[in-house]
C-alpha positions in Angstrom: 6.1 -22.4 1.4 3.4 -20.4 2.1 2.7 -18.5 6.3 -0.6 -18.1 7.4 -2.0 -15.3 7.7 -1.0 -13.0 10.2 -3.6 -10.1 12.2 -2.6 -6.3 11.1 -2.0 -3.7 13.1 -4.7 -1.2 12.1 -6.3 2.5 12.9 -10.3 3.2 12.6 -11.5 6.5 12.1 -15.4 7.4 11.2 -19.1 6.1 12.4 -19.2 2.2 12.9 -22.6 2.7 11.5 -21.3 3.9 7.8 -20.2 1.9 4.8 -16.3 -0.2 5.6 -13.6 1.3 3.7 -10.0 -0.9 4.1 -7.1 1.0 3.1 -4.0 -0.4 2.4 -0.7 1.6 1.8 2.6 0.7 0.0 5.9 -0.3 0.3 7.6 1.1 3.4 5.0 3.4 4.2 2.1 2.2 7.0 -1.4 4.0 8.8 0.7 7.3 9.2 1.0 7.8 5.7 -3.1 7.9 5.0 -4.3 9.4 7.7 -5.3 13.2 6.0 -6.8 10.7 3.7 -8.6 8.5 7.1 -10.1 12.1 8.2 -11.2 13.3 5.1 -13.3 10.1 3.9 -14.2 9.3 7.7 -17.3 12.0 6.5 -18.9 8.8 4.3 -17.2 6.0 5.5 -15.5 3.7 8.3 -12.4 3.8 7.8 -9.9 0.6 8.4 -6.6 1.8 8.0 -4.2 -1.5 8.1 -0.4 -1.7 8.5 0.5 -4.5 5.9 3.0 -7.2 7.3 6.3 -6.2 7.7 5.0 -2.3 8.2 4.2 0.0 10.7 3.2 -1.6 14.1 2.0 -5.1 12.3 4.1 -7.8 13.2 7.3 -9.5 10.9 7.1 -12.3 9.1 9.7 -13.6 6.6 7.0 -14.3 3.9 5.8 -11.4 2.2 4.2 -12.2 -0.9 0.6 -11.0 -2.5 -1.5 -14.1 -1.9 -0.2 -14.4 2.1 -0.9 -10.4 2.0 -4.0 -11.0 0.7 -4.7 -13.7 3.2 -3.8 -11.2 5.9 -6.8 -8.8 4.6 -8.9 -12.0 4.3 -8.4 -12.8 8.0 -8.8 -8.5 8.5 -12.0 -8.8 7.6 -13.6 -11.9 9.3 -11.6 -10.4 12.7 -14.5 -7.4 11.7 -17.3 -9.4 10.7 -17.7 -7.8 7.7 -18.5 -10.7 4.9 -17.0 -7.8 2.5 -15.4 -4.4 2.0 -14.6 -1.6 0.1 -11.3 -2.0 -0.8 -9.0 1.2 -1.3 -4.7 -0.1 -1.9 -1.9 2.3 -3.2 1.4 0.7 -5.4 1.7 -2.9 -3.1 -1.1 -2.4 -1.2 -3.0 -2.1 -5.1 -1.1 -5.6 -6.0 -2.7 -7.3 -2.4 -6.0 -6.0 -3.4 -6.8 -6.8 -7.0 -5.0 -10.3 -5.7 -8.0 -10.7 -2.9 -10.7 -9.7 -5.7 -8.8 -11.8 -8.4 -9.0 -14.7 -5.5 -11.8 -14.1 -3.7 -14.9 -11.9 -5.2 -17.1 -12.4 -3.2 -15.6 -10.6 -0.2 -15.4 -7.5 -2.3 -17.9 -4.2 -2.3 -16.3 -2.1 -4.8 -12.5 -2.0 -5.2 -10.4 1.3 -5.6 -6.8 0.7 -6.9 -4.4 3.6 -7.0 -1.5 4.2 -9.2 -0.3 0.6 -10.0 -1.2 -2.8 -12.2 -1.4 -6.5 -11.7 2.1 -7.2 -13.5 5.7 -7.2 -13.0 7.6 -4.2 -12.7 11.6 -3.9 -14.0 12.7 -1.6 -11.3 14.9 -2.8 -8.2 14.8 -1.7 -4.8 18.0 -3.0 -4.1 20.3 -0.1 -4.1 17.5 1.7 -2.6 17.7 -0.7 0.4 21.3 -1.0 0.3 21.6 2.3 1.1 19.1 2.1 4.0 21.4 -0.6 5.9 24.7 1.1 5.1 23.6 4.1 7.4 25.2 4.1 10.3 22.5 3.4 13.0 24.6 3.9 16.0 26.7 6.8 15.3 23.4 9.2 14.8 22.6 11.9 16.7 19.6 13.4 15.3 17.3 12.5 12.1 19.0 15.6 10.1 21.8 13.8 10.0 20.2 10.3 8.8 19.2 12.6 6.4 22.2 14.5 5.1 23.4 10.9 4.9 20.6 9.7 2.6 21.2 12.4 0.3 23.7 11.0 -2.0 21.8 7.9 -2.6 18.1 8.9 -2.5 18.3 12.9 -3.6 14.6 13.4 -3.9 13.7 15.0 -0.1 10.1 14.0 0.2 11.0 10.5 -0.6 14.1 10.3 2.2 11.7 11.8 4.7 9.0 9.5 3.7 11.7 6.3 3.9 13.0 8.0 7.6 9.1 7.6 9.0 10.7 4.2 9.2 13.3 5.7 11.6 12.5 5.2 15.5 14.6 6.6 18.5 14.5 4.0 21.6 16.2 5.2 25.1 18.4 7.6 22.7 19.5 4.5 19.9 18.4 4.6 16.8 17.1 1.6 15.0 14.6 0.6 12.2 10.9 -0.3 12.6 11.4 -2.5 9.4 13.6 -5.5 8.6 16.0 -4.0 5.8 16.8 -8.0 5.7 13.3 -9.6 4.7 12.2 -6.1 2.8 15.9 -7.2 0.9 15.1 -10.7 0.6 11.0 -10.3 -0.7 11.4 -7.1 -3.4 11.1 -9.5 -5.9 7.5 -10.8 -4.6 7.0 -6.8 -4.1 7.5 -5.8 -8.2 5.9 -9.2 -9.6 2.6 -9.9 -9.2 1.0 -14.1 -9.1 1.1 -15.8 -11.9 -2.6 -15.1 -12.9 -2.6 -18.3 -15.8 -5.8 -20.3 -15.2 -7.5 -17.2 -13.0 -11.0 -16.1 -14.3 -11.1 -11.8 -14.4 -12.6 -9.9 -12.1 -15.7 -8.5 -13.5 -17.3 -6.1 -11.2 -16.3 -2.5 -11.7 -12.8 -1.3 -10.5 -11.5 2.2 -10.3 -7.9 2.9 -10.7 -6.3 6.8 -10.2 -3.2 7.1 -12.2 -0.5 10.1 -11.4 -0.9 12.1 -14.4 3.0 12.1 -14.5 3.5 8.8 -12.9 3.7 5.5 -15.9 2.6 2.6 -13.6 -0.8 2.3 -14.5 -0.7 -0.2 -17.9 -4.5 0.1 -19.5 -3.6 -3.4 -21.6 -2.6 -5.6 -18.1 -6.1 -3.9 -16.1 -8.4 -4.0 -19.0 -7.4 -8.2 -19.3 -7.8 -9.2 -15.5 -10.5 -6.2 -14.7 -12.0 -5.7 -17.7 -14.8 -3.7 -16.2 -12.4 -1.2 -15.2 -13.0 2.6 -15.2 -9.0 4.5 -15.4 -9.1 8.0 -14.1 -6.0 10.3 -14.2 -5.2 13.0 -11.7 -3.6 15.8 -12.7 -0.7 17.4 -10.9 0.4 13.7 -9.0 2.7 11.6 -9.8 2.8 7.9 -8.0 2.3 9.6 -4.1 -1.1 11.3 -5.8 -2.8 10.5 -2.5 -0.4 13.1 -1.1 -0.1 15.2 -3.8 -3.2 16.1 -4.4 -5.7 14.7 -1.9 -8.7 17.0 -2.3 -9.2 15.4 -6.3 -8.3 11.9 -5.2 -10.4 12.0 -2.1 -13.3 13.4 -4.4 -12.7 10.9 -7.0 -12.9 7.7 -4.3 -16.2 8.6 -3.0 -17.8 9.8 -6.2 -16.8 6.4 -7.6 -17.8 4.4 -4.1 -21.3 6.6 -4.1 -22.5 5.4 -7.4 
């Protein structure tokens, strides 16, 4: 069973009078993630920076899947009036993009998809979650210690801190902004992509950045749904290369959305 679409949380930053630029983060990250990204495009473009279901301030729902994702960026857009968009999506937010071109073309500018394809990934995120719910919420005193906790399970730094943005303190209790539960119970939809049998390619010209040290970006599964696309690699970045290096990937977004 398919939900309807649901209204996003979002951030704007930029002149209402420039081009629209959507952007639409990842698994457990949201708006804060993006915005050195927001300010540094805001130059060109009007930045729409959207927390996904699930994330950030947008509101939970039990479904989260690409095509009621994609829905949600649908109803985004004719919330702005704007008949289409630029279209900017890291990792899931990627997957909820090229769904919305693959679905519906025409409410597409140009498209800009970073460090991920339209397939289905063998990883799991369930220890990863796991580990989330087995911290012990209400015996923490300060985020340090969340930390030190994480450690074990999740010893890259910048990742735990990333996944702690996802912390919040309320009246001294700590709790999570996300549902560990439906984040547990949709992975799955989160690593697959639709089953594209039957759906015509998208044949407008897409750009997808690859991390030069990251291996999600699979040339033979873009070239058959966008074959039109152009695949740029950024050196020094791995899957976070929006954060990693943000100078090249900013320059290579609007060098790409200027032509």
């Amino acid at each position: 069973m398919r939900s309807k679409a649901v209204s996003l949380a979002y951030e704007e930053y930029g002149d209402a009078g420039t081009p629209a630029l959507v952007i639409l983060h990842g698994f457990f990250a949201s708006t804060r993630n993006w915005r050195q990204i927001a300010r540094k495009l805001a130059e060109y473009y009007h930045i729409y920076l959207l927390d996904m279901r699930n994330h950030g301030e947008s509101v939970h729902d039990t479904i989260m899947d690409y095509p009621s994702m994609a829905a949600d960026i649908e109803l985004f857009l004719e919330k702005q009036q704007l008949s289409r968009a630029n279209l900017l999506g890291h990792s899931m937010g990627g997957k909820a993009a090229m769904w919305l071109a693959l679905s519906h073309p025409e409410r597409i500018n140009k498209l800009i998809v970073a460090d991920i394809s339209p397939l289905s990934y063998r990883h799991s995120f369930d220890n990863l979650i796991q580990a989330l719910k087995q911290l012990p919420l209400a015996e923490l005193t300060n985020r340090k210690q969340a930390d030190s906790l994480l450690s074990g399970a999740i010893p890259e730094l910048s990742f735990r801190q990333f996944l702690l943005q996802n912390l919040i303190l309320s009246e001294g209790k700590y709790s999570w902004r996300i549902d560990l539960d439906i984040f547990a119970n949709s992975a799955d939809n989160i690593i697959a992509f639709p089953d594209t049998q039957g759906v015509s390619p998208y044949l407008d010209k897409v750009l997808f950045l690859a991390g030069a040290s990251s291996n999600y970006v699979d040339q033979e599964s873009v070239y058959q749904l966008f074959p039109n696309a152009e695949i740029q690699t950024i050196a020094g970045a791995g899957h976070w290369l929006h954060a990693q290096q943000p100078e090249a990937f900013c320059d290579a977004v609007t060098v790409f959305l200027q032509t």
